[in-house]
N, C-alpha and C positions, 0 to 999 in steps of 0.2 A: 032100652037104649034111647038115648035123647035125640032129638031133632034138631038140628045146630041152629042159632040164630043168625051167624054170619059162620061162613066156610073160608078161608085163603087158601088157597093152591100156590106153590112155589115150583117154579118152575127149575129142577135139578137135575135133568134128564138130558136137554135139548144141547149140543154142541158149545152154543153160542152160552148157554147159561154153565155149564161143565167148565170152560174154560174162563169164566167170571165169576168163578168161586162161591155159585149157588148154594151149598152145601153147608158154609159157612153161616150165607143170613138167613137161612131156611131154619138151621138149629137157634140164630141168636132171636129171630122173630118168633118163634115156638116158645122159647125160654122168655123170652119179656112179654109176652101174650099171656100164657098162662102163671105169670105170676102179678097179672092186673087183672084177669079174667076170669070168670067161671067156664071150665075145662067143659060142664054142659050146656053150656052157649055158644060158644068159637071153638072151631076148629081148626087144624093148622097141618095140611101135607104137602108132601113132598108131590109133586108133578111129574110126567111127560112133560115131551116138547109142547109146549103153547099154541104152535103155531108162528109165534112172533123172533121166529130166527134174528141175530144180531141185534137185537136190543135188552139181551140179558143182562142179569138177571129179571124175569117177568114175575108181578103176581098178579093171580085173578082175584079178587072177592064177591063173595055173592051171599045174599041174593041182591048186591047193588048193583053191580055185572059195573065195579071199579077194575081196571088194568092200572099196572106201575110198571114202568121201565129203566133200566138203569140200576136199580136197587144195592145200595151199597149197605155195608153192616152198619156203617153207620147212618144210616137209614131208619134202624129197623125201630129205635125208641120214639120220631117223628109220627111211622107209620101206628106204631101199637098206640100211642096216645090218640092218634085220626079213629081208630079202631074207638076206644074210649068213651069220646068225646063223638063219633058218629058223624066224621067230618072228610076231606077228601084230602090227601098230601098235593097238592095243582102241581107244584114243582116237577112230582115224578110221576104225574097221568099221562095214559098212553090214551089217548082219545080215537086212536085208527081201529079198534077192533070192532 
């Protein structure tokens, strides 16, 4: 079993993200991740609550320990390129965690 290089956690669980159709960029982020990336480098799940009530959809990445808030599907080809390219989206940083 591999050791991931970078992890995303997608937050689909937490109220605030359940009703900002987390589900949606969780699978569209997964599907354009791993069709840029090696499946034994990133990894890409679904979430609990975050912590970060009403600012869903949340992602964590790590081990940069980036947060995203807001997260829209269309989002998620911005974010997988930042993933990429080893860069940060600023637009959608949550910088409070």
């Amino acid at each position: 079993m591999p050791i991931f290089k970078k992890h995303l956690f997608v937050c689909t669980f937490g109220q605030s993200c359940k009703e900002t159709q987390a589900g949606f960029v969780f699978e569209e982020l997964k599907r354009r991740i791993y069709e840029k990336c090696d499946k034994n480098d990133i990894r890409v799940n679904r979430a609990g609550c975050l912590g970060q009530c009403g600012l869903g959809p949340v992602i964590a990445i790590y081990p940069e320990n980036t947060w995203y808030k807001g997260v829209q599907i269309s989002d998620c080809a911005e974010i997988t390129q930042s993933i990429v390219d080893d860069t940060v989206v600023i637009r959608l940083e949550h910088n409070k965690v």
